[in-house]
Residue, then its C-alpha position, 0 to 999 in steps of 0.5 A: x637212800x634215806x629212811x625215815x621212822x621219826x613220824x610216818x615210814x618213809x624210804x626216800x630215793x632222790x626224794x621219792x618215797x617207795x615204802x610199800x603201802x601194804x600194812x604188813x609189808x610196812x611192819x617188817x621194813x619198820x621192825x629192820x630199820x629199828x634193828x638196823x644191823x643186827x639181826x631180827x629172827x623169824x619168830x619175832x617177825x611173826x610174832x610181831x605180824x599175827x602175835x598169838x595167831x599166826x597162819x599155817x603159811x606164815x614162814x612162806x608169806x613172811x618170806x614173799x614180804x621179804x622177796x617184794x621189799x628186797x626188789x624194792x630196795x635192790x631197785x632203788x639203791x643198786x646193792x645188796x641191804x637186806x640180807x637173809x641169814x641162819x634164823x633171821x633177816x638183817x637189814x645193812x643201813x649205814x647210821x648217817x642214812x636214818x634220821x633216828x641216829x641223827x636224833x638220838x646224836x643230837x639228843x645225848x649231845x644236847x644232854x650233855x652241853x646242858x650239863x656242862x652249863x652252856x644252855x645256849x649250845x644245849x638249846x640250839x642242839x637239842x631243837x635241832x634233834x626235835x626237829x627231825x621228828x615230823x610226827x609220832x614214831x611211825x604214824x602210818x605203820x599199825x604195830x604188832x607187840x613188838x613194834x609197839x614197845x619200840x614206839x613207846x620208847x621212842x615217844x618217850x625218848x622225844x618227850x624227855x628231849x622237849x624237856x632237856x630243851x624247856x629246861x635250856x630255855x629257861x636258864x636263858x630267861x625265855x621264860x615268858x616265850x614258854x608260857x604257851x607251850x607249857x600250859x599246853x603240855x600240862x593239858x596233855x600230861x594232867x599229873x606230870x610233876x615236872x612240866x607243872x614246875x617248869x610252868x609255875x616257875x615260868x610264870x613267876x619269872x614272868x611277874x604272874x606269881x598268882x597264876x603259878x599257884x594256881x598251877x599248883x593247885x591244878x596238879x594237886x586236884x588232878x593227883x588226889x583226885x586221879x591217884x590218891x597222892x599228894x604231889x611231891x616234895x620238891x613241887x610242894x618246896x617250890x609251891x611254899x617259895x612262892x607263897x613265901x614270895x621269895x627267891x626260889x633255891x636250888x631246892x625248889x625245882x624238879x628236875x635231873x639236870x643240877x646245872x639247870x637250878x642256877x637260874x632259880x633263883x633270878x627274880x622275874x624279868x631280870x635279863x641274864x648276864x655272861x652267855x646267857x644275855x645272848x638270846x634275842x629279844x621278842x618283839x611285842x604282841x598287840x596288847x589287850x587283844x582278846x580271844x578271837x571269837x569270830x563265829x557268824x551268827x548260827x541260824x535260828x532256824x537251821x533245819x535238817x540235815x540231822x544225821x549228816x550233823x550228827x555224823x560231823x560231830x561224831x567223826x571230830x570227836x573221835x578224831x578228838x580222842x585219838x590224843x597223841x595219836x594224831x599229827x594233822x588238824x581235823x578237817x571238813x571239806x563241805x561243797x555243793x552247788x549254788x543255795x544248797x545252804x554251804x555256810x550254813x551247815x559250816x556255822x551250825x557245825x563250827x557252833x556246835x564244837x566251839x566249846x572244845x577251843x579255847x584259842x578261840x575261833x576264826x572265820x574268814x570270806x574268800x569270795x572266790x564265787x565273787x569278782x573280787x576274790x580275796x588273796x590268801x596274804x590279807x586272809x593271813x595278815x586279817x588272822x595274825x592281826x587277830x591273834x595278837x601280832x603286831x603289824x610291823x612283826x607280820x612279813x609281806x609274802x605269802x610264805x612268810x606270813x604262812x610260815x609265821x601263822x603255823x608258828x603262832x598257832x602251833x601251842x594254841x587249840x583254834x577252830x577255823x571256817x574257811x568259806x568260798x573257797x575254790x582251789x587247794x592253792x589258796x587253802x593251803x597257807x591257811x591250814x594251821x599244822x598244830x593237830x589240836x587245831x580243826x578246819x571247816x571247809x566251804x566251797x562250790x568246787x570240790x577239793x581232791x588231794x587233802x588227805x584225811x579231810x571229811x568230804x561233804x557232798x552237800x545235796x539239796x534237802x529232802x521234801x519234808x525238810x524243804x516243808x519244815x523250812x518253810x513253816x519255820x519262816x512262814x508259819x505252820x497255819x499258813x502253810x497247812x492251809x494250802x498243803x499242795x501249795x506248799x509242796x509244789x512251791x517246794x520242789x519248783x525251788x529244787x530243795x534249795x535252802x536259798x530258793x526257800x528262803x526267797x520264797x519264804x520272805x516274799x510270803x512274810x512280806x506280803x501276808x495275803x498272798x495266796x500260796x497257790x497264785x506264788x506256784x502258779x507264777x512260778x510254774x508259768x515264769x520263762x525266767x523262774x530264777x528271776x522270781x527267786x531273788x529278794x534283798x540279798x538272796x539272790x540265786x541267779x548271781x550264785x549261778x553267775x559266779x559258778x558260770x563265770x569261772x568256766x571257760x568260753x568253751x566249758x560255758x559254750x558246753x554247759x548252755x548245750x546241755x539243756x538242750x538234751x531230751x530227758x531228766x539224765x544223759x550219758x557221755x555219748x549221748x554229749x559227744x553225739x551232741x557236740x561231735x566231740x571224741x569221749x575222752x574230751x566230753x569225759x574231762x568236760x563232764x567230771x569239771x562240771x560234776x566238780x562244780x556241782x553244775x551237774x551230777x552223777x544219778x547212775x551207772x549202766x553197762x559202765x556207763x555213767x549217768x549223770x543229770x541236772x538239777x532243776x533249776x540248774x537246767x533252767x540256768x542253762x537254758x536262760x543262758x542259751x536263750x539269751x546267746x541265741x537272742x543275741x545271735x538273732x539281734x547281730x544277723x538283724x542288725x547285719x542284714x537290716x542296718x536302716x531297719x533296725x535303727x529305725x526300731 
């Protein structure tokens, strides 16, 4: 049995996580592993769980906790690990079976190599003690007093760690590879006195000397504005060394380790000797590539969908301001049915927070609603080109170039919009793991199992929206001068924002059509969706997409649908229908709903209630007609062969 607490809790049997998803229950497993083998007293579990206010039954629910985890262990590993002793609980784990003693062996062994003067093996150490760490100590676990001292320290012990590995890289020339990260770190710590001399050297080191002044500069504004103080002795030594433009001495740095300053004073981009000449050499990034800034034109005339905007924004930057906190990108999930104007609110949102990434933008088509779908590899390939790699640094494979992706978005604050997508596979490679990074989502089908993702059931838009929409494109006066026109016009095409759009430039092109004699057509049309199509709008091949993913059977069922009496059905009334057991009609039924072909309107006596959307019923019905049509031709041209040929 493994235990993990270096990021979310986990105990691991045969690669199963069977922690308890309870949060007090998960308090106290988190506070035994971090005492592992000694004891922890009854009084400082309780206190750790209600602090200040325990319950008169606190001594029993404690005790019930400790029943449920030591069945869960007993379980799992066959013996006897938590045991109960006079005052308190000990929990018996083997330090081999936590990755905290695997870290913290790592961690002092990297110290140590580092201060024996051998960076390479303290380099290679210490990255391999970081790696453990899949998050910040105990993510998912809400800590008490106590707990919470201990994620302090660990939190510390990590940040030290990364250090320990900043100063290693830097004795072995990697100066420029540390750029990135460090500019990000510096971002996140605005008065941290090492990390902006670790930068400035850096950059000197990499011929930017009047960049690593201007770190200075930041770091002094930033204490005296902050703290009242000037920087210390030492950053102030190595600000005067550069502005000296001479060699940067012992004297010139912050830092604990001694060992570390030997490699000060090199000049920039000259290559280590000895064991240092050992580290591998980078291969160049496309230059002159500028920051990706890939956004489609916002809308000019967006409209509505205020609160939902509004509560988009809301949620990001909270998100935002949770710092250190979070482990995962941001990320939106927005799907809904064919025209309900996707795309659109993805852009307008991705508009509306743009300013917050200074890595720049993303934006990437996967046409899944189309016949030729792009693959996840050309998406990659299309990103990292835009990043700054060079063609022949990116790999073939999916994987490969997923895994190079992460890496080369890890130390950089990115937006992306990811549109058309239809499955989780072909997301996944996509999603950055950096957390200052932040994904919005677009797809007809909805997405189930991304955790902590926003879901947006987009619905279509409400009247007085659709009203406004259609002003905005065709002109107020117009529009109130045939108001029950306008009204009708808006609910023959659904609220759909691309069925107004249609309805809209056909009344721009052509100025002198009456609007009532456009509703009139409309209302009269056998084929309504056909009416809806000008230029690149075209709604009937939205719907074809969404038609064409289903199979015979899935599209066989959606044109009997529309033959049902009344705006809303239920599952009995398809399975007496389609003579099918409900179970089967349940499965069909959630695929559509998926799909946004149809939705859920209620639930009666545990039933669910579900509907079409208009035009989407009339969809289904020129789809039916249409197989019926063909049907009556076949049985014509079976039954009448000469007849037929004559016609």
């Amino acid at each position: 049995m493994e235990f993990r607490v270096l990021g979310p809790i986990e105990i691991l049997d045969r690669g199963c996580n069977v922690v308890p998803t309870a949060p007090k229950p998960r308090q106290v497993i988190s506070l035994l592993l971090l005492r592992r083998n000694t004891l922890v007293q009854t009084a400082e579990l309780i206190d750790e769980l209600w602090e200040q206010n325990p319950p008169g039954s606190a001594m029993t629910t404690l005790q019930t906790y400790v029943y449920k985890l030591r069945k869960v262990l007993l379980r799992q590993g066959g013996e006897e690990i938590l045991h109960t002793k006079p005052g308190g609980y000990l929990l018996s784990v083997p330090d081999s079976a936590i990755d905290l003693h695997t870290f913290e062996t790592d961690a002092n062994a990297g110290k140590a190599l580092l201060e024996e003067g051998d960076p390479v093996g303290a380099a290679a150490v210490l990255k391999r003690a970081l790696s453990v760490w899949r998050g910040p100590a105990l993510a998912d676990v809400a800590p008490g007093s106590l707990l919470t001292s201990y994620v302090i320290r660990l939190q510390e012990l990590h940040f030290r760690t990364r250090e320990l590995r900043i100063q290693a890289e830097l004795r072995l020339g990697l100066h420029r590879e540390l750029i990135s990260e460090l500019k990000s770190l510096i971002m996140a710590h605005p008065l941290h006195e090492n990390l902006h001399a670790f930068l400035m050297i850096a950059l000197h080191r990499s011929g930017r000397r009047h960049e690593a002044l201007e770190v200075y500069q930041l770091l002094r504004n930033n204490m005296v504005e902050e703290l009242g103080l000037e920087p210390g002795q030492e950053v102030k030594q190595l600000h005067r060394a550069l502005l000296a433009d001479g060699p940067l001495d012992t004297s010139t740095a912050v830092m604990a380790e001694p060992a570390e300053l030997t490699v000060l004073s090199a000049a920039p981009d000259v290559a280590p000797s000895g064991a240092n000449a050992a580290r591998p050499a980078s291969l160049p990034a496309v230059a002159g590539v500028p920051t990706p800034a890939q956004l489609p034109a916002d809308l000019a005339d967006f409209t509505g969908r205020e609160a939902l905007v509004s509560d988009l924004v809301a949620d990001f930057t909270a998100d935002q301001q949770a710092g250190a906190l979070r482990t995962a990108p941001w990320m939106a999930l927005i799907s809904g049915m064919p025209g309900v104007g996707k795309t659109a609110l993805a852009v307008h949102l991705a508009h509306l927070i743009r300013d917050r990434f200074g890595g720049g933008q993303l934006f990437a088509d996967l046409r899944a609603s189309s016949t030729t779908p792009r693959d996840p590899a050309e998406v990659l390939m299309s990103f990292l080109r835009s990043l700054g790699m060079a063609e022949q640094q990116i790999p073939d494979g999916t994987e490969e170039r997923c895994n190079l992706f992460r890496s080369v978005t890890a130390n950089r604050r990115l937006l992306l919009v990811i549109d058309d997508v239809s499955s989780l596979a072909d997301l996944r490679p996509l999603l950055p793991a950096n957390p200052q990074c932040a994904v919005v989502v677009t797809g007809c089908r909805t997405l189930h199992g991304v955790g902590g993702a926003v879901n947006v059931d987009l619905d279509v838009m409400d009247h007085a929206e659709g009203v406004e929409l259609l002003a905005r494109i065709v002109g107020r006066a117009r529009l109130e001068a045939e108001r029950c026109a306008t009204d009708r016009l808006v609910e023959l095409c659904g609220r759909l924002p691309v069925a107004l759009r249609c309805i809209g430039s056909r009344l721009v092109a052509v100025p002198g059509l009456p609007l009532t004699v456009l509703a009139d057509r409309l209302t009269n049309s056998r084929q309504a969706l056909d009416e809806l199509y000008l230029g690149d709008l075209n709604l009937r091949a939205m719907y074809d997409s969404s038609y064409a993913r289903l199979n015979r059977q899935e599209q066989s069922t959606f044109r009997l649908l529309s033959m049902l009496p009344g705006e809303a059905f239920t599952g009995d009334a398809v399975a007496e229908l389609l003579g099918w057991e409900p179970a089967a009609v349940e499965r069909v039924l959630t695929r559509f709903t998926d799909d946004h072909l149809i939705k859920v309107v209620g639930f009666d006596n545990d039933r669910i209630h579900y509907a079409f959307p208009e035009l989407t019923r009339a969809y289904a019905k020129s789809r039916l007609e249409s197989v019926l049509t063909d049907a009556a031709q076949s049985v014509l041209v079976a039954n009448c062969p000469g007849e037929v040929a004559d016609v």
